[in-house]
C-alpha positions in Angstrom: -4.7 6.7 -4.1 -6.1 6.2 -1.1 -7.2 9.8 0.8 -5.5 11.6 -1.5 -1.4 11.6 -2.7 0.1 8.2 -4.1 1.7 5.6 -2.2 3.8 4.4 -5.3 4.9 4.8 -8.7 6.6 2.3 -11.1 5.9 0.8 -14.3 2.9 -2.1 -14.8 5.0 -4.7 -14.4 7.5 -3.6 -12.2 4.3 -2.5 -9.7 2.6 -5.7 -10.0 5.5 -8.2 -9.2 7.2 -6.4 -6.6 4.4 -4.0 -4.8 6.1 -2.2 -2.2 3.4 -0.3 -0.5 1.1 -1.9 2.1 -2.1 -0.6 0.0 -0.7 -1.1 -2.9 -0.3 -4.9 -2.5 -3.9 -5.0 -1.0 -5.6 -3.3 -4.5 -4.0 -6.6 -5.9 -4.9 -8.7 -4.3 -8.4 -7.3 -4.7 -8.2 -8.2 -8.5 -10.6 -11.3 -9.1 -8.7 -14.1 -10.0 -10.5 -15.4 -13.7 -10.5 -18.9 -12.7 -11.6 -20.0 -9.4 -9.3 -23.4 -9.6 -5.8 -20.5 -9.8 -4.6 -19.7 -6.5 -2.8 -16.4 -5.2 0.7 -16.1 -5.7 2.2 -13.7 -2.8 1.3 -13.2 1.1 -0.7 -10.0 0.2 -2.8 -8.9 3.6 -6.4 -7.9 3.0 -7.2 -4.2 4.8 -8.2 -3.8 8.5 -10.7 -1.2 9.6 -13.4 0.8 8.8 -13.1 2.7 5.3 -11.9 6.5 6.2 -14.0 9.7 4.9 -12.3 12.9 4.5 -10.5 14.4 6.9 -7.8 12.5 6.6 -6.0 11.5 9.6 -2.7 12.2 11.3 0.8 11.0 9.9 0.2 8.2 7.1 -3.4 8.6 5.7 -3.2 4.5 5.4 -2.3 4.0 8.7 -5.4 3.0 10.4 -6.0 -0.2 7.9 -2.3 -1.0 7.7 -1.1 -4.3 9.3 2.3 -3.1 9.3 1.6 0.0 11.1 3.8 1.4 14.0 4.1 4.4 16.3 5.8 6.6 13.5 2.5 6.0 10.8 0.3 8.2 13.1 2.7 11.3 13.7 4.1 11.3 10.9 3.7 11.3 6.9 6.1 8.8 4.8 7.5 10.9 1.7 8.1 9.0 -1.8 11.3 7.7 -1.9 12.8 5.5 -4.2 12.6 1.8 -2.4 14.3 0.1 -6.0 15.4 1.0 -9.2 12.4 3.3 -11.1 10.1 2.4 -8.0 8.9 5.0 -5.2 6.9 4.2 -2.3 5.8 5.8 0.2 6.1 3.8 3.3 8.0 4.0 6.5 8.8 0.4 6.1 11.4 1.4 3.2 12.8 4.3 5.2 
């Protein structure tokens, strides 16, 4: 969670092979890797910004470290919606 409500839901392994949510896909690809040699699999983005303390902002709390963001993330906040079968994001680009 990142300032608060979640940004997804889905099972383990259905989270960590298709992750749907901007933050959600940066979180893994925050997980060391336990060999060095292994590379990445995925085009995961690392965050932009400064970390946020409480209050929140406007619209989409992840908006200001999202690369995908656009006019919409700052006026207004995305709701869960299902974005695949048993998986709920919350994230304009699914809507």
């Amino acid at each position: 969670m990142y300032l608060g409500p979640r940004r997804g839901i889905a099972d383990s392994a259905r989270l960590h092979a298709e992750p749907h949510h901007p933050y959600t896909r940066s979180l893994l690809q925050a997980i060391p890797l336990p060999d060095p040699r292994l590379k990445r699999i995925g085009d995961y983005a690392l965050l932009e910004g400064d970390l946020r303390v409480p209050p929140p902002p406007s619209g989409c709390r992840f908006h200001t470290r999202c690369v995908h963001r656009m006019p919409r993330c700052s006026a207004e906040e995305p709701q869960l919606r299902e974005v695949a079968a048993g998986h709920l994001a919350s994230c304009f680009l699914y809507q």
